[in-house]
LUMTIMAR-896573 format. One record per residue (C-alpha): x, y, z. Coordinates in steps of 0.001 Angstrom, whole numbers, plus 500000, padded with zeros to 6 digits. Example, Ala and Ser with C-alpha at 12.3 -4.5 7.8 and 13.67 -1.06 7.14 Angstrom:
LUMTIMAR-896573
{{512300 495500 507800}} {{513670 498940 507140}} 
***
This chain:
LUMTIMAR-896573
{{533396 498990 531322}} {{530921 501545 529484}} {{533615 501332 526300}} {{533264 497408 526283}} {{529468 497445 526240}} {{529435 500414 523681}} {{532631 498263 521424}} {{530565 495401 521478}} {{527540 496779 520376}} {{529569 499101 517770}} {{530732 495450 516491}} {{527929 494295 515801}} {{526352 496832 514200}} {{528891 497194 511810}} {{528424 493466 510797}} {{524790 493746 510750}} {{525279 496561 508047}} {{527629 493954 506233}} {{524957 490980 506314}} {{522168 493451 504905}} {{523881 494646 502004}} {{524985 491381 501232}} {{521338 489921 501691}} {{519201 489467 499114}} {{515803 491388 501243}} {{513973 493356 499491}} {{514363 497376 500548}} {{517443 496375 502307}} {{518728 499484 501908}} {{515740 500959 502872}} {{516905 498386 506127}} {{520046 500149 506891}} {{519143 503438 507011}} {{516817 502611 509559}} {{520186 501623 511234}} {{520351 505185 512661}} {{517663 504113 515119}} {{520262 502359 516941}} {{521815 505745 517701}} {{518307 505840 520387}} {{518537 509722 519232}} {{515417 509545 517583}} {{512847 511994 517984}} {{510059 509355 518810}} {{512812 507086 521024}} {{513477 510280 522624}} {{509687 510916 523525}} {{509631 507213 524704}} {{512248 508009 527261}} {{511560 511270 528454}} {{507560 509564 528658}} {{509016 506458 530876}} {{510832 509109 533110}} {{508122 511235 533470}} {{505429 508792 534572}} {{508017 506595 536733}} {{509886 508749 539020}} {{511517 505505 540236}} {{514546 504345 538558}} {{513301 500506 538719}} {{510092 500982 537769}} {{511162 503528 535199}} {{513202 500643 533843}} {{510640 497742 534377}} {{508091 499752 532196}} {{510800 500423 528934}} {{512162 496731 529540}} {{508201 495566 529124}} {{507095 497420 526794}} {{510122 497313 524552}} {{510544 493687 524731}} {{506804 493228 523414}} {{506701 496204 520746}} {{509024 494782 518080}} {{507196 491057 518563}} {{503905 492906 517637}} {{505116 495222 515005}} {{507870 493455 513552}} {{505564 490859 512149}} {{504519 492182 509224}} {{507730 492161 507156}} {{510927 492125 507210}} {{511270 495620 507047}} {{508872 496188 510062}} {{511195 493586 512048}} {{514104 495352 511400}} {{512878 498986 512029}} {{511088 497834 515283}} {{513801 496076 516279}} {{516492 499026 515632}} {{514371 501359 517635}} {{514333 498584 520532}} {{517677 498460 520655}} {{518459 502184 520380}} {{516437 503090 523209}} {{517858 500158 525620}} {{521582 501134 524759}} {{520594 505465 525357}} {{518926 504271 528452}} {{521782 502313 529511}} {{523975 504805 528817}} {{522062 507431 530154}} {{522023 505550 533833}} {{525482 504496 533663}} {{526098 506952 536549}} {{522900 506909 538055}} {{521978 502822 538683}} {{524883 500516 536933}} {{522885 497421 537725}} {{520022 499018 535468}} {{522677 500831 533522}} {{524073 497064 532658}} {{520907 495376 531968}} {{519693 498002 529026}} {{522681 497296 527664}} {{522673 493712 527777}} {{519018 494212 526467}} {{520281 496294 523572}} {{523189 493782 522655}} {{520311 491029 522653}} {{518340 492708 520252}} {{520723 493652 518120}} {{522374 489849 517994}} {{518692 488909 517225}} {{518362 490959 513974}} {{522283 489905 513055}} {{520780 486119 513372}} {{517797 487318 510666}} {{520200 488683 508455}} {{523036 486103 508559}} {{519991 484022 507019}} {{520344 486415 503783}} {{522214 485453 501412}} {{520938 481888 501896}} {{517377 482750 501563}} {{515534 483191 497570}} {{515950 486593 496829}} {{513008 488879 498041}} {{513163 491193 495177}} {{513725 488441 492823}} {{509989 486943 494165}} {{508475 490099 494486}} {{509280 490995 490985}} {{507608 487573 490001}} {{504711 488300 492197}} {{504757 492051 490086}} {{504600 490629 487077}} {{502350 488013 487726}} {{499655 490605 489016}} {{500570 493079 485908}} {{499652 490166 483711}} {{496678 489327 485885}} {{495317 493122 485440}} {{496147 492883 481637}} {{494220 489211 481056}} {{491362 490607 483666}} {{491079 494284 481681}} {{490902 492292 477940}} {{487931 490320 479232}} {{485888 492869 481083}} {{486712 494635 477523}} {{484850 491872 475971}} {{482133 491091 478380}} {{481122 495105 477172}} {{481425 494816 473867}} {{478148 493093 473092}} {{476243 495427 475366}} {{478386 498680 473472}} {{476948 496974 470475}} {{473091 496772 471283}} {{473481 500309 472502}} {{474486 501507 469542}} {{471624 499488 467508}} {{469440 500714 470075}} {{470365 504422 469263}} {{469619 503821 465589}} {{466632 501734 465782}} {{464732 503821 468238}} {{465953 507283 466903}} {{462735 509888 466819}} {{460925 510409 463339}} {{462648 513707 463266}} {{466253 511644 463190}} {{467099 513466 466422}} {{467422 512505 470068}} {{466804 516247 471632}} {{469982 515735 474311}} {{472250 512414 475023}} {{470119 512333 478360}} {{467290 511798 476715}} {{468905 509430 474414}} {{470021 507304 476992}} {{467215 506845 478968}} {{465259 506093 475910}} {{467149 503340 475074}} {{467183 501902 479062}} {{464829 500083 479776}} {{465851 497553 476256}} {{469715 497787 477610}} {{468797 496509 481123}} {{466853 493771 479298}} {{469736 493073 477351}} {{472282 492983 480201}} {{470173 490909 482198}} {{470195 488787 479683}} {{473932 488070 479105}} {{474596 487964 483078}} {{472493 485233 483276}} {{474923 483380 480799}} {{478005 484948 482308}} {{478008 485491 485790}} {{481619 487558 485153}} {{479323 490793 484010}} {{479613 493064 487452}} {{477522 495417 485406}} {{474888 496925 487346}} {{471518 497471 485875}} {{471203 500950 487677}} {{474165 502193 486458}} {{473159 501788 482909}} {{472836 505209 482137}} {{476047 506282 483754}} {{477901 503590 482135}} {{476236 504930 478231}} {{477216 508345 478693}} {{480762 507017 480171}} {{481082 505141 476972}} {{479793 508358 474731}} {{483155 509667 475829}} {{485968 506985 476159}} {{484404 504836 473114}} {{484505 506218 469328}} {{481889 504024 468140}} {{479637 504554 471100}} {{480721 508400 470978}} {{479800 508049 466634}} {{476478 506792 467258}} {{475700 509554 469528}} {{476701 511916 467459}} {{474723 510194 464269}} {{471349 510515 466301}} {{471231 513421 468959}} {{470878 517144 468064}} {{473910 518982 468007}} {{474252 522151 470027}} {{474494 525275 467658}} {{476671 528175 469503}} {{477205 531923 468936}} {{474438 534391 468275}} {{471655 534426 466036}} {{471588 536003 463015}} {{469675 539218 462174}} {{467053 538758 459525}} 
***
């Protein structure tokens, strides 16, 4: 009678591979390799048993505890995708059909209902995947969604580009226009706070046109010397107005 159960659930397996590669989920085959899980020779399933045996030295309440608890695991953590429904699921039903098999010759009415319990999760995820190949394609959406986003990021990265530019532009006038006599700034410090306080003015300014400018006021100076690096214009300007470092030794008179 141990064959039948074991045929059966063989069976079904087998067509629950066939539904999933035929399905249109996303990481389906991600999906089937979890499939080993129904094999309940998992390191963590195995922990789960040898746990449930350890703390319930009685066979019924041993078998009350894995019933419970792995009736309500897969609800809870199978809810977030597809993927977590089958993997939570698989391990479910690979732990019922070891335990069953494992207490064939110990309890057969416990034996029998792990293995019913296994065969009843497993027909639930063949139900889920018979739905497949009716369902929109998952990767064919999430590709959509992908692309959507990437152009999202692109539109969103052009107009933070442009909110900047008119503030990259009064820092450079600023640089110019409040340069020492000596036509140096001594450092790019220095520079930049000398040009600060005007800046926040400036910024303040525009965000109370634009309410899009996330640029914060204290992070002016950061933001400059950010720019003095990524930006050639910002980086020119610099350049144009603070005193260069001069390396090496001196010479000898």
């Amino acid at each position: 009678m141990l064959d039948i159960f074991c045929s059966e659930f063989e069976e079904k397996r087998n067509t629950l591979k066939t539904y999933l590669e035929n399905s249109g989920f996303l990481y389906r085959h991600s999906i089937i390799k979890k499939m080993s899980l129904l094999d309940g020779m998992d390191e963590s399933q195995e922990f789960e048993l040898l746990q449930a045996k350890q703390y319930n030295r009685d066979d019924i309440q041993c078998w009350e505890y894995i019933s419970s608890k792995w009736t309500v695991v897969p609800i809870m953590m199978g809810s977030q995708s597809l993927k977590h429904f089958f993997t939570w699921n698989f391990k479910a039903a690979g732990i019922f059909q070891r335990y069953g098999m494992d207490m064939w010759d110990i309890n057969k009415i416990i034996a029998v209902k792990s293995l019913l319990f296994a065969s009843s999760v497993l027909g639930g995820c063949l139900g889920v995947a018979g739905y497949g190949p009716l369902l929109p394609s998952e990767l064919a959406l999430e590709k959509k969604k992908l692309t959507k986003k990437k152009q999202s990021a692109r539109m969103g990265g052009i107009s933070k580009a442009e909110l900047y530019l008119p503030i990259k532009e009064e820092t450079i006038r600023l640089l110019h226009q409040n340069v020492p006599v000596d036509g140096r700034w001594k450092n790019k410090t220095v520079a930049a706070k000398a040009i600060e306080a005007d800046l926040v003015i400036f910024v303040q300014n525009l965000k109370s046109q634009n309410q899009n400018l996330d640029l914060n006021e204290e992070d002016i100076i950061t933001v400059v010397k950010r720019w003095e690096r990524n930006d050639e214009r910002v980086k020119a300007a610099f350049e144009g107005t603070v005193k260069q470092k001069i390396s090496g030794k001196k010479g000898s008179d």
